[in-house]
N, C-alpha and C positions, 0 to 999 in steps of 0.2 A: 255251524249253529252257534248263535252268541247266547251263552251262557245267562239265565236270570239272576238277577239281584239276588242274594239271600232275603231281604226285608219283603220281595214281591214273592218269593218261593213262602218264607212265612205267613206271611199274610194272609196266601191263602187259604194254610194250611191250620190259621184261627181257631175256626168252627171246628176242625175235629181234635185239638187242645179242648175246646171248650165241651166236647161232648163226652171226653174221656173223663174231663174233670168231674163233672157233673153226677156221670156214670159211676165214678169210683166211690166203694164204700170200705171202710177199713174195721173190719171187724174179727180180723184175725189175722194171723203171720204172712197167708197169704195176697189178703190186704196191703198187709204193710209192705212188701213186700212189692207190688205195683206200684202204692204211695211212693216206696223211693225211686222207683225206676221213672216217674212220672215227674220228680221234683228234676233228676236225675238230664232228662228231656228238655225240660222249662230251664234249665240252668245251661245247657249245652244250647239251646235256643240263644240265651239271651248274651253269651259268648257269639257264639257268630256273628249278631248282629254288632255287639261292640264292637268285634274288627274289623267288619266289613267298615261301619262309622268312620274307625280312626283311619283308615285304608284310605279316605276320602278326606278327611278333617286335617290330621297331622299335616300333610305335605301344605296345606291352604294355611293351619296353624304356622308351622314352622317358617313358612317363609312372612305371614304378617310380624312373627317376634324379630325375623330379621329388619323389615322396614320400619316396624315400631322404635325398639332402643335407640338408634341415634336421634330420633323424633323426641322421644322422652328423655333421652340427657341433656336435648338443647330444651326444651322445656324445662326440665327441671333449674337449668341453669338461671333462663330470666326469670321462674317464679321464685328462685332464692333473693333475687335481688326483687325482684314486686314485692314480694312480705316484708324482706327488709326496710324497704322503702318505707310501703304501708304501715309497721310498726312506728316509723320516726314521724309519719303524716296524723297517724290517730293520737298518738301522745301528744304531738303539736296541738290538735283538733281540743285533748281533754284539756290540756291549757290553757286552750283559748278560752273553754266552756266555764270554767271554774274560776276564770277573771270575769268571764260578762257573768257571773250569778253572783260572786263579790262583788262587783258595781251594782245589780241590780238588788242587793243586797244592804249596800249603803244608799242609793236613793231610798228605799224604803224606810230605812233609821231614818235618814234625814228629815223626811215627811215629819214621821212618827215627831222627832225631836220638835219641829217646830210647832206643831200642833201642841206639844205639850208645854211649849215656853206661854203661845197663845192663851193657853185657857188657863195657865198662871196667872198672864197678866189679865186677865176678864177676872180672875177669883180678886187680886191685888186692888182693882180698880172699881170690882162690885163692895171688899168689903170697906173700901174709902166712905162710899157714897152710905153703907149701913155705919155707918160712926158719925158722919155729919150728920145723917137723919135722925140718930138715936138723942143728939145733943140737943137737936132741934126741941126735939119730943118732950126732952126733960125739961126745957125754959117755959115758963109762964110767958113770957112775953112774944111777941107777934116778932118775924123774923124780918130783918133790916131787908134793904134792898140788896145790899150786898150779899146779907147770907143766901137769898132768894137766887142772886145769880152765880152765886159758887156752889149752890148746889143742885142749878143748869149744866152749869157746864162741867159738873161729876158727872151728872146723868148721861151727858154726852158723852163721857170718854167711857161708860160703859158702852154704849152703844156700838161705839167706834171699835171698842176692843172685842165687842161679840162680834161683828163685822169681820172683823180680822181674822175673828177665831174659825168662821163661816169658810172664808174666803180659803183660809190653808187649808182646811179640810175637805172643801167639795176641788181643792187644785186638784189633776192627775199627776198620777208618776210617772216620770217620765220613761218608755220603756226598751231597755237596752237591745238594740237591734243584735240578733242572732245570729250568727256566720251559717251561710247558704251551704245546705246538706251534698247538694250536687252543681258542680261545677260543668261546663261547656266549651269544650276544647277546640281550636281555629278549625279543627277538620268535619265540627259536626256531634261528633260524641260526646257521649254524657258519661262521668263517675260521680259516681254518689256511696256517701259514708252511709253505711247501714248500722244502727247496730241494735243489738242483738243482747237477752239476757244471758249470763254464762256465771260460771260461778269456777271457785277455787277453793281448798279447805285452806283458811286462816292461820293453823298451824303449820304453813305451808309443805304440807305431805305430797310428794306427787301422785297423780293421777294411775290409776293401775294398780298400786300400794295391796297389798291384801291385808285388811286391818281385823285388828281381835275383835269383838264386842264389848270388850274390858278393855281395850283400849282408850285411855283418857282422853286424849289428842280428838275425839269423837263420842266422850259422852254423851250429851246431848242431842244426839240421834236418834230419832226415833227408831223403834225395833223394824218397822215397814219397809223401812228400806235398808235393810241386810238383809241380804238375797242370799240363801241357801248356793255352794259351786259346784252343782252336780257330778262335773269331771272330777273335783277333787277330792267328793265324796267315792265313785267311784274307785279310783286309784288306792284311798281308806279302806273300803273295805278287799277289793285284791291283795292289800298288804296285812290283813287281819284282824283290820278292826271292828270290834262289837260294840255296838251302843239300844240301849232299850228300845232306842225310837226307831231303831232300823229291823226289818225283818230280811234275813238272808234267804233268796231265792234260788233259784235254778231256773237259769232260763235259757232254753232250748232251741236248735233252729241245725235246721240239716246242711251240711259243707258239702258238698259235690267240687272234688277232685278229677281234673283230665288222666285220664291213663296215658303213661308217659309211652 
């Protein structure tokens, strides 16, 4: 006769866990008394099942960590050299970024700069033409042909110099082409630079650090994000610590022990 599963022997035996439980009420010693034989039961349950589990899991476990490790040391080996790499390709990459934003950076002055020499010379060239007209203004007399045509052709070099001033302003700038995020390898594949926001503290503290809230190096933190470290408030008070804000409990829960 082949033996059943523990988990199908359980399983079926659900409904009457479920009706003992239901059924039990603890209102005296000899309540309590069932209550533990019943935790006692549910805990002796839930052992066999684990073993039966690992009975079946370990031996499947054990041998994937055999096939895994040298998989994951050769792994590990080309992704020391990928990151490596990657690190010396993204630095290159901010490099590059950081000259085309300085180039694009001086086309813009440049613009800027000519536009301003322009509407210099339109101010230089406007207040000519208000100095001969004003001289004009003040003569009694009727103005020569001469003065009539020099002060055509001021009127023109205003013209001309607002023209100019027109002409550098509505130019565009020219705009620095941006190095291609993903490239296209002879086999077909594609790598592409992603990136991503991340952050580092300034005072270069490493990551993990457990810092005071009095700690200067992170003044300027907001209180929201100091996170309370439950574990190590635990372990505080195991070790005797009393603080106002904390209430010392007792908290409870039944051990069920095999008999050896």
């Amino acid at each position: 006769m082949v033996e059943q599963a523990v988990i199908e022997v359980l399983d079926k035996e659900k409904p009457v866990y479920e009706r003992e439980a239901t059924a039990l009420t603890i209102n005296d010693d000899s309540g309590a008394q069932s209550a533990t034989l019943f935790i006692a039961k549910c805990r002796e349950a839930e052992k066999r099942l684990e073993a039966e589990r690992r009975s079946q899991t370990d031996p499947l476990n054990d041998r994937i960590a055999i096939i895994t490790k040298p998989y994951k040391e050769s792994i590990g080996w080309f992704e020391r050299l990928r990151t490596g790499m990657d690190a010396k390709l993204q630095d290159y990459r901010r490099r590059v970024a950081l000259a085309q934003q300085q180039e694009q950076a001086r086309l813009l002055a440049d613009k800027r700069k000519r536009e301003d020499e322009a509407a210099a010379e339109l101010k230089r060239e406007q207040e000519k033409l208000a100095q001969q007209q004003a001289l004009l203004q003040e003569r009694t007399s009727v103005p020569t042909a001469r003065e009539d045509k020099a002060l055509a052709k001021q009127e023109a070099k205003v013209e001309e110099a607002r023209a100019a001033l027109t002409e550098v302003a509505q130019a565009p700038v020219a705009v620095v082409e941006q190095q291609a995020k993903s490239t296209r390898l002879d086999d077909g594949s594609m790598v592409t630079s992603r990136t991503k926001k991340g952050w580092v503290f300034t005072a270069g503290i490493p990551k993990g650090t457990v810092l005071d809230r009095a700690d200067a190096r992170v003044a300027d933190m907001p209180d929201n994000l100091f996170v309370l470290d439950e574990k190590r408030i635990n372990a505080a008070v195991k070790a005797g610590m009393v603080l106002p804000s904390i209430t010392i409990v007792d908290e409870s829960t039944s051990v069920v022990r095999s008999a050896k």
